[in-house]
N, C-alpha and C positions, 0 to 999 in steps of 0.2 A: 220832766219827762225827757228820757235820752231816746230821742226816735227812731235811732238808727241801734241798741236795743231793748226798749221796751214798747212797742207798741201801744194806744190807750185802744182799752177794753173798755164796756158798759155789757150789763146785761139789763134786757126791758119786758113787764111781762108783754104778751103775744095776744095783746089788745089793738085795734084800730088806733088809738089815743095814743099808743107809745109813739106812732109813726113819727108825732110833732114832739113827744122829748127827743128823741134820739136826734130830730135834725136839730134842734136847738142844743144840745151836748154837742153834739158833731161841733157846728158852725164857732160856738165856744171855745172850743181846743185847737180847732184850726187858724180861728184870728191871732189866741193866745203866741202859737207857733210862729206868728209872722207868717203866713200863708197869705196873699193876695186876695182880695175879695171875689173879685171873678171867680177865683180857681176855688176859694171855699165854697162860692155861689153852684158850681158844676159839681161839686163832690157832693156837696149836702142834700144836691136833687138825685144824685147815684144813690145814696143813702135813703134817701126815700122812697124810691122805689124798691129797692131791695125788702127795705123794713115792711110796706104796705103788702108784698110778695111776703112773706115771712109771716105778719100778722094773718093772714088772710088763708094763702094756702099752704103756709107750715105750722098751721096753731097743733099744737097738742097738748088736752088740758094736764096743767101743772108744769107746765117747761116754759120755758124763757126763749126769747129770741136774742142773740150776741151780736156785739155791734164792734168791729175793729176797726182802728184806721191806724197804718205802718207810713209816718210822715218819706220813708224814706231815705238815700242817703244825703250826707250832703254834696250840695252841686249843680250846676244848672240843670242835666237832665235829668234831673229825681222827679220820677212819680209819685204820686200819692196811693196806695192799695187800701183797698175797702175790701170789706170779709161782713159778710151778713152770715149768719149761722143759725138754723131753727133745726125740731126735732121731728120733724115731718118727712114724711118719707115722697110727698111729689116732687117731680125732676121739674124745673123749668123749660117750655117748650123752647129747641133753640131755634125755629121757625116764626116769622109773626104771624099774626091772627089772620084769620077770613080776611077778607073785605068788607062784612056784613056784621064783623065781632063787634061787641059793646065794651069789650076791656082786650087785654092781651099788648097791650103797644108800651107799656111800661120797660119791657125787656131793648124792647128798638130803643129805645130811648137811652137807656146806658149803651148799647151794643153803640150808638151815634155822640156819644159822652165819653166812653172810656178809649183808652189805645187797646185794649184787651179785656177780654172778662169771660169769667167760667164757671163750671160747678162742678166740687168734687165730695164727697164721701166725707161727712164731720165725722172725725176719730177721739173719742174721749177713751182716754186711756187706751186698754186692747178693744174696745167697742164700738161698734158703729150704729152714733146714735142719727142721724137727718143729713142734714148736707150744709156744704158750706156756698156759698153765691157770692163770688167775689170780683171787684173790677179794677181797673187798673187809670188813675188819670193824672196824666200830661199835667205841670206845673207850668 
C-alpha cells in the first residue's frame, strides 16, 4: 500500500461485533506500516468509537459501515486521518451529553484524541447516501 495514494479501505457489516474486526484490521495495517504503537493504540480507539457510532446509530438494514485510514504523507508531521462512513442519516451531536447521559462521551473522546474531526455528507457517485465521521491524529 502506497499511503500517500491509496488509502486502505474495509467495509463491515453494521453489527455491534464488527466494532472489534475493524479495530483488529485497523491495529494490523497500522503495525504493518511502521506506525508506533502508542499512536496505533490512539487511532484504533478513534476507530472504535466511530465504528460503535456507525454500528449503533447509522445501521441501515442491508448497508455496510466503511472504515478508511490515509497513513498520510511522508515526514514528521504526518497525521494519520480516519473516515467512518454508514448510510444513516443521524448527524452526530457536536455537544457532549447531559451530565446525567448514560452514553454520548464517545464523541469527547476523539474530540480529546484527534487534532481535528468532523462530519460531512457521504457522496457515492452523484448521491448522497449517510455521512462520513472523520478524524484526524497527530503521529
Amino acid at each position: 500500500m502506497n499511503a500517500e495514494s491509496h488509502p486502505w479501505c474495509a467495509r463491515f457489516t453494521s453489527v455491534p461485533q464488527s466494532v472489534g474486526r475493524a479495530r483488529r484490521a485497523v491495529r494490523a495495517v497500522l503495525l504493518a506500516h511502521g506506525v508506533a504503537p502508542d499512536t496505533a493504540d490512539t487511532v484504533v480507539l478513534v476507530v472504535s468509537e466511530l465504528a460503535a457510532n456507525a454500528a449503533r446509530h447509522g445501521h441501515v438494514p442491508g448497508r455496510l459501515f466503511e472504515v478508511r485510514i490515509d497513513l498520510g504523507e511522508e515526514g514528521e508531521d504526518k497525521e494519520i486521518t480516519v473516515e467512518v462512513s454508514d448510510a444513516g442519516d443521524a448527524r452526530p451531536a457536536l455537544q457532549g451529553p447531559t451530565a446525567n447521559a448514560e452514553s454520548g462521551r464517545g464523541l469527547l473522546l476523539v474530540a480529546a484524541l484527534a487534532t481535528a474531526w468532523g462530519v460531512r455528507d457521504r457522496q457515492i457517485g452523484k448521491t448522497q447516501i449517510g455521512k462520513t465521521v472523520w478524524a484526524r491524529v497527530g503521529r
